[in-house]
Biopython code that builds the backbone (N, CA, C, O; Angstrom):
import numpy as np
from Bio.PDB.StructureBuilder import StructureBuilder

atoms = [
    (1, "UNK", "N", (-18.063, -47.368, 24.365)),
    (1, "UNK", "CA", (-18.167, -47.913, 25.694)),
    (1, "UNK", "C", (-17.096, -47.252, 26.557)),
    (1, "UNK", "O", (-15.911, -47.476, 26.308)),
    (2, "UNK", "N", (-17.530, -46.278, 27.770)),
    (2, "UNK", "CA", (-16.286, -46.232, 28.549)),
    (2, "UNK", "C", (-16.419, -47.160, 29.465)),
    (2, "UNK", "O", (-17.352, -47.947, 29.621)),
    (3, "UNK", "N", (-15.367, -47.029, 30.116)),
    (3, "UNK", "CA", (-14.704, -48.264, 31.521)),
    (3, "UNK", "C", (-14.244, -47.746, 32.643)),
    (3, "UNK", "O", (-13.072, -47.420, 32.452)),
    (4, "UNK", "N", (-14.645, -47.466, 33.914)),
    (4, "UNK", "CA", (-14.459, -46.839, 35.169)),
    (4, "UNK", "C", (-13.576, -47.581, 35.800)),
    (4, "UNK", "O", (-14.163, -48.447, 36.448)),
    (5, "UNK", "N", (-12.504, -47.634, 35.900)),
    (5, "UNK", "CA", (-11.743, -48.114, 36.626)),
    (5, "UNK", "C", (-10.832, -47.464, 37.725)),
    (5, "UNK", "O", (-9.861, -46.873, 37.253)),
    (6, "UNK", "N", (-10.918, -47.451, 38.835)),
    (6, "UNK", "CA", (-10.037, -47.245, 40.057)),
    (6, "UNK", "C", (-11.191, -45.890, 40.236)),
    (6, "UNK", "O", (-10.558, -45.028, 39.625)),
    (7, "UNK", "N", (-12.032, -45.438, 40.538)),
    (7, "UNK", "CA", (-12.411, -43.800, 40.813)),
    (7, "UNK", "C", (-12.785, -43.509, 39.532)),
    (7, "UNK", "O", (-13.581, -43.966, 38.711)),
    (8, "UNK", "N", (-11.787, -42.399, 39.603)),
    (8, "UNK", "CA", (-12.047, -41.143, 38.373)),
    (8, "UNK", "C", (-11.543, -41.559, 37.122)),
    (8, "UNK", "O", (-11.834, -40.954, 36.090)),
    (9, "UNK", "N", (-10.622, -42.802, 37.145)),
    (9, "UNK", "CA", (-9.893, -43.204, 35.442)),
    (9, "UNK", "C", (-10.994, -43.516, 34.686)),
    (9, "UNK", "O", (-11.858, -44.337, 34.992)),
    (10, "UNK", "N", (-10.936, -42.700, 33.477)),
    (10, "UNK", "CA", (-11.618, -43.447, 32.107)),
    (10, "UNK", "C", (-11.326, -43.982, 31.421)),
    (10, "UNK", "O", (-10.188, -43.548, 31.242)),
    (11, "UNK", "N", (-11.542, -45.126, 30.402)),
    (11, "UNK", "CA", (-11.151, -46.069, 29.475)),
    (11, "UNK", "C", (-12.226, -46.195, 28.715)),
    (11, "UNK", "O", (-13.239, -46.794, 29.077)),
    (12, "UNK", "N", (-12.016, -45.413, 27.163)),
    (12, "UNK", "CA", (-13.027, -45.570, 26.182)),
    (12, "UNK", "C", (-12.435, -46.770, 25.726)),
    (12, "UNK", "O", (-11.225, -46.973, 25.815)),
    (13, "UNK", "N", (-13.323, -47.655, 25.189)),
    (13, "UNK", "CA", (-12.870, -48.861, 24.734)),
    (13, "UNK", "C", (-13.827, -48.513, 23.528)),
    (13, "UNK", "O", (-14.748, -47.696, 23.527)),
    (14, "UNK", "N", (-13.301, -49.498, 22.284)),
    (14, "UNK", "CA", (-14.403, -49.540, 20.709)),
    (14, "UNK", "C", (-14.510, -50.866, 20.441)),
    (14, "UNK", "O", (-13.705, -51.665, 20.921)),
    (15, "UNK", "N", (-14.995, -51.048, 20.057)),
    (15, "UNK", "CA", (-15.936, -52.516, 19.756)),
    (15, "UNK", "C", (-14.579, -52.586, 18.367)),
    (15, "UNK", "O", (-14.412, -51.401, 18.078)),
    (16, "UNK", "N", (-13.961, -53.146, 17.787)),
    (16, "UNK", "CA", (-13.165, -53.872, 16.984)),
    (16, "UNK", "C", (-13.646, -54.980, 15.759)),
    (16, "UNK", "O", (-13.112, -55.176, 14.668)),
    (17, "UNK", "N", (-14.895, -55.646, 16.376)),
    (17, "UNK", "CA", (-15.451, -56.551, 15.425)),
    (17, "UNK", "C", (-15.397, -58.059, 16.515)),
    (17, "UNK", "O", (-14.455, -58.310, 17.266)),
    (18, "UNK", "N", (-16.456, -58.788, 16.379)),
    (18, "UNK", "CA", (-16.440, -59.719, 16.883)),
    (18, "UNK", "C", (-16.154, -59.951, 18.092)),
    (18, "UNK", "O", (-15.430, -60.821, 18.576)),
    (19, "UNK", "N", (-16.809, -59.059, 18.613)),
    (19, "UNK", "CA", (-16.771, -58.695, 20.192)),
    (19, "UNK", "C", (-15.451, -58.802, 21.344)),
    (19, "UNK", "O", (-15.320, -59.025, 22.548)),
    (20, "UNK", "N", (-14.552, -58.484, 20.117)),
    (20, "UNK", "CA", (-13.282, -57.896, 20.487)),
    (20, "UNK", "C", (-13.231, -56.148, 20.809)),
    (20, "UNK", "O", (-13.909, -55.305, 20.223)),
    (21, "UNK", "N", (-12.412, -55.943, 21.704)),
    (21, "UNK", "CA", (-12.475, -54.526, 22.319)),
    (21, "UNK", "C", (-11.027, -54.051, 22.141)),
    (21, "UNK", "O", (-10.130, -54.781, 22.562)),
    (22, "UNK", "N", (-10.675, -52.681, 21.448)),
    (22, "UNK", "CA", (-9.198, -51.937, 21.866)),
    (22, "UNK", "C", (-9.684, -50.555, 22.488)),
    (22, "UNK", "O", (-10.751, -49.944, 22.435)),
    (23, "UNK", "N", (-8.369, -50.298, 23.142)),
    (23, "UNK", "CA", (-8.646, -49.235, 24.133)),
    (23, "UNK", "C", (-8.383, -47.798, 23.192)),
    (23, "UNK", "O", (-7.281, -47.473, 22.749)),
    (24, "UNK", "N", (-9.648, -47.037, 23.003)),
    (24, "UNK", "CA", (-10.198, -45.913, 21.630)),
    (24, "UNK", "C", (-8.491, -44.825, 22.146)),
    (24, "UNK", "O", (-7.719, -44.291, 21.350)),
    (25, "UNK", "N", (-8.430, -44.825, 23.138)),
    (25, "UNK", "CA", (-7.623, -43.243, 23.223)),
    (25, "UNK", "C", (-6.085, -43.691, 22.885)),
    (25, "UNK", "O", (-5.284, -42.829, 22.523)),
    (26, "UNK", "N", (-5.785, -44.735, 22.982)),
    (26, "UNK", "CA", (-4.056, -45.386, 22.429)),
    (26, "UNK", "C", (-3.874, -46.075, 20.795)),
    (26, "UNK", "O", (-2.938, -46.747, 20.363)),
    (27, "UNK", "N", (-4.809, -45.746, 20.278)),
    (27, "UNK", "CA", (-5.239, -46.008, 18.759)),
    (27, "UNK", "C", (-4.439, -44.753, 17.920)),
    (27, "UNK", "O", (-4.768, -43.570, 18.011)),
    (28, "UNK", "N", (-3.548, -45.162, 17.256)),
    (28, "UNK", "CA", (-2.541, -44.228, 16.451)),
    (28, "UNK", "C", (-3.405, -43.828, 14.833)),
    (28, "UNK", "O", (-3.925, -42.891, 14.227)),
    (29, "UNK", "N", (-3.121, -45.158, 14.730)),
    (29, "UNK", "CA", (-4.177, -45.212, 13.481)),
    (29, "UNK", "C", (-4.845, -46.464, 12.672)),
    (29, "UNK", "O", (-4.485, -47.515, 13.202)),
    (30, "UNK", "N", (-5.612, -46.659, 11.675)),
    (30, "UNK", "CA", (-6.693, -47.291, 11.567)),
    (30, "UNK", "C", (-6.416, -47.073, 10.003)),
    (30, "UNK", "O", (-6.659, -45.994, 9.462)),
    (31, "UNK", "N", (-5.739, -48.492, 9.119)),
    (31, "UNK", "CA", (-5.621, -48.050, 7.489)),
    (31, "UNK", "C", (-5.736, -49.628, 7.339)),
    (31, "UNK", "O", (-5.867, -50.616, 8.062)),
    (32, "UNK", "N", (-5.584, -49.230, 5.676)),
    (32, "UNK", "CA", (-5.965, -50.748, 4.906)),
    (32, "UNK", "C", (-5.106, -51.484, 5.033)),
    (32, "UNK", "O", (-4.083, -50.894, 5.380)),
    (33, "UNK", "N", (-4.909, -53.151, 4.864)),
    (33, "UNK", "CA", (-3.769, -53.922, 4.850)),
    (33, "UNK", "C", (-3.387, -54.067, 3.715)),
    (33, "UNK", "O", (-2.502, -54.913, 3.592)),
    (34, "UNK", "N", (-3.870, -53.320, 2.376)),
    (34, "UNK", "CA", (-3.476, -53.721, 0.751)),
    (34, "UNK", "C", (-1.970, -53.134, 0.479)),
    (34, "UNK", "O", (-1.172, -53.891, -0.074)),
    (35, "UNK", "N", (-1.527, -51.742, 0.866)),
    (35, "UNK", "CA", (-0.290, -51.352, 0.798)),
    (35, "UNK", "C", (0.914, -52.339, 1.105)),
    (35, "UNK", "O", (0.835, -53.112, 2.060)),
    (36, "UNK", "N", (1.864, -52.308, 0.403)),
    (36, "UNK", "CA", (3.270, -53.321, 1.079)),
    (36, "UNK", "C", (3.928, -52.172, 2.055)),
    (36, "UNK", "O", (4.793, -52.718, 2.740)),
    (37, "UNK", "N", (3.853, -51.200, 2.264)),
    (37, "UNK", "CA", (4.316, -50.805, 3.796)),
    (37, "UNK", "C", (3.751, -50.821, 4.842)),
    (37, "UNK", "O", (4.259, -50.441, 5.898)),
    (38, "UNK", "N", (2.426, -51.335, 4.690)),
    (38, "UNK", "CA", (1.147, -52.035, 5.589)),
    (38, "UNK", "C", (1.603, -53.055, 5.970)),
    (38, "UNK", "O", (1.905, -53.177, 7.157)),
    (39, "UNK", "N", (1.798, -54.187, 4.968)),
    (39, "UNK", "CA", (1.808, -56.008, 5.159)),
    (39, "UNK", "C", (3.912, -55.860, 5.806)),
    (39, "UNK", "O", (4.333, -56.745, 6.551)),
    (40, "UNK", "N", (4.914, -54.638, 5.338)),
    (40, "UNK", "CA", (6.025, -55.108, 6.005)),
    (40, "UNK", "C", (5.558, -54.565, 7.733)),
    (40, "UNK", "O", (6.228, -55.106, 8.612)),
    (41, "UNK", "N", (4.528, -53.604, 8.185)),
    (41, "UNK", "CA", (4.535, -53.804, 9.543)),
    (41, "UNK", "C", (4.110, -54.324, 9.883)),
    (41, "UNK", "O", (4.534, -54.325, 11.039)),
    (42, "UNK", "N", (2.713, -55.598, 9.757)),
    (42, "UNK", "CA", (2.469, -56.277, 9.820)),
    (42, "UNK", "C", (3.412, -57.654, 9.989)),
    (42, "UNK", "O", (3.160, -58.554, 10.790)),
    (43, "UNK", "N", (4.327, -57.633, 9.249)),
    (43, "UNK", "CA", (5.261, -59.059, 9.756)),
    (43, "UNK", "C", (6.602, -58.132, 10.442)),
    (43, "UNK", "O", (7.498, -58.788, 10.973)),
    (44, "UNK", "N", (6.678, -57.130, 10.426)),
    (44, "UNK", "CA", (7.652, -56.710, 11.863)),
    (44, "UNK", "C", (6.361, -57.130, 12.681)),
    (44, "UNK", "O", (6.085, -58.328, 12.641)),
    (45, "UNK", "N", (5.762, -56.525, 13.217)),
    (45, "UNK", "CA", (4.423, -56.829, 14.881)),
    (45, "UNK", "C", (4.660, -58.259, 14.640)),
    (45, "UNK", "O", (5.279, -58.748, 15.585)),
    (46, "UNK", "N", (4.424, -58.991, 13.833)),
    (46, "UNK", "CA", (4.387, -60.866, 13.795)),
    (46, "UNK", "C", (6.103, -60.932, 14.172)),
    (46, "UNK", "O", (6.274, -61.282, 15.339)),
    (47, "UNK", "N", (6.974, -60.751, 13.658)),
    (47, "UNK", "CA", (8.033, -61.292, 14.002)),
    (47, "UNK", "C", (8.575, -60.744, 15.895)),
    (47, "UNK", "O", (9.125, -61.509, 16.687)),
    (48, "UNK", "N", (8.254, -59.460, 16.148)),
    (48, "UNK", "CA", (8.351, -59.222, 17.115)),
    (48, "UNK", "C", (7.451, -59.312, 17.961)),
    (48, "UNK", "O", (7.474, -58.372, 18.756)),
    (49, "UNK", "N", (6.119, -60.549, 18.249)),
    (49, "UNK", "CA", (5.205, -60.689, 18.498)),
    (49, "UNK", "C", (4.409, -59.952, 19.224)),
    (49, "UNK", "O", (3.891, -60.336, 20.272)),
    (50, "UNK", "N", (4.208, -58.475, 18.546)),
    (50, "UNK", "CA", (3.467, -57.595, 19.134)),
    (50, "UNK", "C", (2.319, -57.742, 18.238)),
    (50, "UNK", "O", (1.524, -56.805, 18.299)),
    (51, "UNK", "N", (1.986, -58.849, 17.280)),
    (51, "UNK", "CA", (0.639, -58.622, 16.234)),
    (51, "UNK", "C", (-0.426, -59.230, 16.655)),
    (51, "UNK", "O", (-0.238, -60.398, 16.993)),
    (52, "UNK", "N", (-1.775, -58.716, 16.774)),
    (52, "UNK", "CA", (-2.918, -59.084, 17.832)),
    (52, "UNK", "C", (-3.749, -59.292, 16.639)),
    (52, "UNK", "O", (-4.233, -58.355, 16.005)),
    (53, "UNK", "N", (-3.919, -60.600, 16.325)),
    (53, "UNK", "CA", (-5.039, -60.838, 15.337)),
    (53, "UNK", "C", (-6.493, -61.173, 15.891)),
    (53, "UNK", "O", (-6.765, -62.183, 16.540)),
    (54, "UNK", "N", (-7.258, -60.309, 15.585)),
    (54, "UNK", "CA", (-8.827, -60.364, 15.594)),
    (54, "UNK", "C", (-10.038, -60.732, 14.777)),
    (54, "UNK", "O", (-11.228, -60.442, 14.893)),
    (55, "UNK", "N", (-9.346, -61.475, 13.896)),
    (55, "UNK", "CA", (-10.242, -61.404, 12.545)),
    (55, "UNK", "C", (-11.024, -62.936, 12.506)),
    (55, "UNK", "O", (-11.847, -63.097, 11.605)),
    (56, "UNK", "N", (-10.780, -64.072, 13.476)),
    (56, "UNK", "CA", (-11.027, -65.011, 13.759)),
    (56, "UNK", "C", (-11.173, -65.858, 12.329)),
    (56, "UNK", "O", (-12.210, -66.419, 11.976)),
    (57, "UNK", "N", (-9.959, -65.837, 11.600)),
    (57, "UNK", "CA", (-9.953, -66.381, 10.592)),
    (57, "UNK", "C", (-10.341, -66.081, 9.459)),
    (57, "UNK", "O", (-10.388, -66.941, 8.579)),
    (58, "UNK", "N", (-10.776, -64.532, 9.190)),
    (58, "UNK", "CA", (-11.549, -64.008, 8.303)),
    (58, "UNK", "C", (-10.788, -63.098, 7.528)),
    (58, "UNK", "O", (-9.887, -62.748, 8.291)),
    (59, "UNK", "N", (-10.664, -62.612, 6.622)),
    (59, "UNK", "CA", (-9.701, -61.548, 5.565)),
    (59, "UNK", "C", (-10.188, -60.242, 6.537)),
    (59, "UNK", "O", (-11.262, -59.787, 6.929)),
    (60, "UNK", "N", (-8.457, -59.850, 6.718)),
    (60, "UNK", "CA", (-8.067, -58.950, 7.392)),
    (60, "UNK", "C", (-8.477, -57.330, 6.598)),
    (60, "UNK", "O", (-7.788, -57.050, 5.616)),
    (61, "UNK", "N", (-9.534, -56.344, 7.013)),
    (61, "UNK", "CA", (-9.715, -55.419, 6.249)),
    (61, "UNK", "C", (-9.582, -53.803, 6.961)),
    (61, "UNK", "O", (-9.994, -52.687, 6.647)),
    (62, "UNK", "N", (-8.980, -54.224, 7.791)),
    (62, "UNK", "CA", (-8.139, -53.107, 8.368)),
    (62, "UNK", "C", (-7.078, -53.388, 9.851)),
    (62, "UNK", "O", (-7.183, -54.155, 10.808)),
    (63, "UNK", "N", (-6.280, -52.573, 9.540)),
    (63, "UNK", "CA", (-5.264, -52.534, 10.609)),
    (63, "UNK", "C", (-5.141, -51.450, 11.825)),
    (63, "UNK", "O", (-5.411, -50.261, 11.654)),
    (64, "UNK", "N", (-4.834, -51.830, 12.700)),
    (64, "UNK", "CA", (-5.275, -51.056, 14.007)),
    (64, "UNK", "C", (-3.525, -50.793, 14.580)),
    (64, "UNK", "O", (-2.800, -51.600, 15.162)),
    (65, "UNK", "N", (-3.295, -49.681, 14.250)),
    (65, "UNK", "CA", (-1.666, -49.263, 14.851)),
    (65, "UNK", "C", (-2.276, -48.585, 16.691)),
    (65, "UNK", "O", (-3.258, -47.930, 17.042)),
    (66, "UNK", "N", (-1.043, -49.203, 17.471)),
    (66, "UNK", "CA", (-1.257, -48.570, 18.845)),
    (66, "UNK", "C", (-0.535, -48.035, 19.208)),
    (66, "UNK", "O", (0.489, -48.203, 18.546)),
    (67, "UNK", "N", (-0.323, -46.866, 20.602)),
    (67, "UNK", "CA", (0.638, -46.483, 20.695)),
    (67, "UNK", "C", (1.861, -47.141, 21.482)),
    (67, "UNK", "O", (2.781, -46.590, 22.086)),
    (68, "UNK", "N", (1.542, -48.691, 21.257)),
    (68, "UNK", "CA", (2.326, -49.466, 22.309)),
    (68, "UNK", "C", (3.282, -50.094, 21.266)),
    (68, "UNK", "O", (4.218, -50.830, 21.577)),
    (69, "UNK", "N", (3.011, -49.789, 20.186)),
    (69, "UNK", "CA", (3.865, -50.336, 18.854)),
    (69, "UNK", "C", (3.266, -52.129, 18.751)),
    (69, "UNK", "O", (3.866, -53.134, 18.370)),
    (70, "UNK", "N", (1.990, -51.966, 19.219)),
    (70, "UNK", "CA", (1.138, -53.332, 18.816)),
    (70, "UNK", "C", (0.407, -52.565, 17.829)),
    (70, "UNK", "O", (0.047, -51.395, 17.698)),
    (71, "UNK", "N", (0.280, -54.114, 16.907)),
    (71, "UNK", "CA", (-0.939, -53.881, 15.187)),
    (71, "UNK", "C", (-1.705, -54.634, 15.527)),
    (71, "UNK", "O", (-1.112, -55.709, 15.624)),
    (72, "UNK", "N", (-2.985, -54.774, 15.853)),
    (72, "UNK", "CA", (-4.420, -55.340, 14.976)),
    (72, "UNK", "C", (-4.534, -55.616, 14.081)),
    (72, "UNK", "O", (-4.290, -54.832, 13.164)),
    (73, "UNK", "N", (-5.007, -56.997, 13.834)),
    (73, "UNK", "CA", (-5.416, -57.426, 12.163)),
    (73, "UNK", "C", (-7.381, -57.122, 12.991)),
    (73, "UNK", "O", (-7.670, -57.356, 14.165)),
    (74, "UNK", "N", (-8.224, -56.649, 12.053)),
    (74, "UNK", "CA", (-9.670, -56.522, 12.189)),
    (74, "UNK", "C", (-10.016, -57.127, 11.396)),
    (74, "UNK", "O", (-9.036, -57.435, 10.717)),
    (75, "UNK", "N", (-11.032, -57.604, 10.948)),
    (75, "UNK", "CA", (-12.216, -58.194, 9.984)),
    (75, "UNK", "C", (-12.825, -57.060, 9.551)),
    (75, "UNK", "O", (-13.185, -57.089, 8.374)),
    (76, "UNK", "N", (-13.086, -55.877, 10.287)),
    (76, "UNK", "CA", (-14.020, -54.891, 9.982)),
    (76, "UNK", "C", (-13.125, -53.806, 9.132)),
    (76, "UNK", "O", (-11.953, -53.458, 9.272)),
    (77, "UNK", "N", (-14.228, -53.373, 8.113)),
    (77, "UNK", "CA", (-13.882, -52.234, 7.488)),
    (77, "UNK", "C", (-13.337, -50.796, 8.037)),
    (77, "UNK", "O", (-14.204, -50.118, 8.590)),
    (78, "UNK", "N", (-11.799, -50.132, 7.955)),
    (78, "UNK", "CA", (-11.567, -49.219, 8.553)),
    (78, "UNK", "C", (-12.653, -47.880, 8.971)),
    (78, "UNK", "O", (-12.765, -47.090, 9.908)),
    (79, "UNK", "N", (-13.271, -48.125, 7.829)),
    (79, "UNK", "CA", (-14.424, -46.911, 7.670)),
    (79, "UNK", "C", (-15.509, -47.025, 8.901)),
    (79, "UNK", "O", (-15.932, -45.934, 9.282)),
    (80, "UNK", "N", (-15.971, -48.070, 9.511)),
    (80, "UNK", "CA", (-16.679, -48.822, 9.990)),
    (80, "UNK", "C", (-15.791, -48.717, 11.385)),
    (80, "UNK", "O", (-16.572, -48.343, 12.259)),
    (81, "UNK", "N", (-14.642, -48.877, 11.862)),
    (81, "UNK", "CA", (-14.018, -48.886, 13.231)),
    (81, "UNK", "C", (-14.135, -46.998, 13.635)),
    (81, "UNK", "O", (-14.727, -46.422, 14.548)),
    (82, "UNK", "N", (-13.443, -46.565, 12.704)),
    (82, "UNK", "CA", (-13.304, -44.942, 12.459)),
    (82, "UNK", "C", (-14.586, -44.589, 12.699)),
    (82, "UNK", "O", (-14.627, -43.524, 13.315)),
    (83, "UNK", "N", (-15.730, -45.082, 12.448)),
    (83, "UNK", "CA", (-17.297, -44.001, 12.620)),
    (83, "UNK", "C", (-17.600, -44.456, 13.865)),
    (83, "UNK", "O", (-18.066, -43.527, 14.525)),
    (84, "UNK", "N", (-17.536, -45.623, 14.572)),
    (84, "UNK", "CA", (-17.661, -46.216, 15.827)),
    (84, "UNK", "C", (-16.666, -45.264, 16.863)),
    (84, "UNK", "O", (-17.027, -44.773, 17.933)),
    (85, "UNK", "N", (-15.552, -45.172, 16.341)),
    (85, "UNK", "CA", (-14.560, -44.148, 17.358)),
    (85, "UNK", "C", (-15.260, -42.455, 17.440)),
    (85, "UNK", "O", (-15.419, -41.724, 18.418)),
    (86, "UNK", "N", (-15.580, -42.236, 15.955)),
    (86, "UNK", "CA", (-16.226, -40.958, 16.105)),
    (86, "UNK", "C", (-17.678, -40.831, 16.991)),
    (86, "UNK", "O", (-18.047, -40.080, 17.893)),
    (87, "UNK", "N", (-18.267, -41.893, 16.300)),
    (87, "UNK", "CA", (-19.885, -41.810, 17.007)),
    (87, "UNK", "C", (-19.380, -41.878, 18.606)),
    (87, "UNK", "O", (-19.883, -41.058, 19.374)),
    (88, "UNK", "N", (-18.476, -42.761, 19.084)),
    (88, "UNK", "CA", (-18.422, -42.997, 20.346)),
    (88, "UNK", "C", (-17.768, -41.261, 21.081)),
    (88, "UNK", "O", (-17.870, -40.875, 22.245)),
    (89, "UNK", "N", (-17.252, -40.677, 20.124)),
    (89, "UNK", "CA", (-16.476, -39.102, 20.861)),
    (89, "UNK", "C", (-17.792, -38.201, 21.049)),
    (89, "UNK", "O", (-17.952, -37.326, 21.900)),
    (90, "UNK", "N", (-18.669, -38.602, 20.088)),
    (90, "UNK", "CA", (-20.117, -37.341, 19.689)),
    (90, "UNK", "C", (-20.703, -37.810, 20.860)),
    (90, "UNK", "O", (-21.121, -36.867, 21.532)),
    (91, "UNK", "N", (-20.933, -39.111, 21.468)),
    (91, "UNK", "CA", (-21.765, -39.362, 22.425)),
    (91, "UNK", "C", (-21.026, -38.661, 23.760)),
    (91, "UNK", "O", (-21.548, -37.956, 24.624)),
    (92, "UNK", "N", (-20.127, -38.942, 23.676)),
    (92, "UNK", "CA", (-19.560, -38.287, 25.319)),
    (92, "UNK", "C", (-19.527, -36.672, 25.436)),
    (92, "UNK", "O", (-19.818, -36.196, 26.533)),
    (93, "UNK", "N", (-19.187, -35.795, 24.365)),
    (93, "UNK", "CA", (-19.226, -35.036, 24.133)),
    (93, "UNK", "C", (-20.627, -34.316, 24.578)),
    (93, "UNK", "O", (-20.722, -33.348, 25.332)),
    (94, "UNK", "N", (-21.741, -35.050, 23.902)),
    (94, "UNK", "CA", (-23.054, -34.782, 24.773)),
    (94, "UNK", "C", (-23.492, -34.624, 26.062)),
    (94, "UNK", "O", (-24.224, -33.774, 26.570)),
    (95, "UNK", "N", (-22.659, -36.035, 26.720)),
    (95, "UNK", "CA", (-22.717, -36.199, 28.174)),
    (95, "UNK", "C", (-21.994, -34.935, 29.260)),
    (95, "UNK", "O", (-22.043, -35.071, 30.483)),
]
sb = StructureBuilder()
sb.init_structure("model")
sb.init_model(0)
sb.init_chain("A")
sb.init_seg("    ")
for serial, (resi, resn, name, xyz) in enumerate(atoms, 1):
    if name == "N":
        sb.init_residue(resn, " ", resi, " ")
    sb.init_atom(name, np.array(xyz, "f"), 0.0, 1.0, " ", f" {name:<3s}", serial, name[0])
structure = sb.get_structure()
């Protein structure tokens, strides 16, 4: 999905899961929460309340790093956010 805002600005946004949206181009990276150097940034973002949970109560199966030094907890499979970011680059790319 892009987002036209002011004129000429673009804002690719990706669907996240549960009709939650992050903005595709400030997305660092996209990994599992099973690692313990996963779950300690995960409670740094919680303790420094930069952690944006999306999972609406559901087991967290991937993590969404930004470049704002905010984490995403997702519901959705990394594999599954990652082909949505790609499919969404192949489509514009067309355009």
């Amino acid at each position: 999905m892009i987002l036209q805002v002011g004129g000429m600005n673009m804002v690719k946004l990706i669907n996240i899961g549960f009709g939650n949206i992050a903005s595709a181009s400030r997305i660092i990276s996209i990994v599992s929460p099973e690692s313990q150097p996963i779950k300690r940034l995960i409670k740094i973002a919680r303790d420094e309340n930069k952690l944006i949970d999306a999972t609406y109560g559901r087991r967290t199966r991937a993590v969404i790093v930004m470049d704002s030094d905010h984490v995403i907890l997702s519901s959705v499979q990394p594999e599954t956010v990652s082909g949505r970011l790609i499919q969404q680059e192949d489509d514009s790319d067309e355009s």
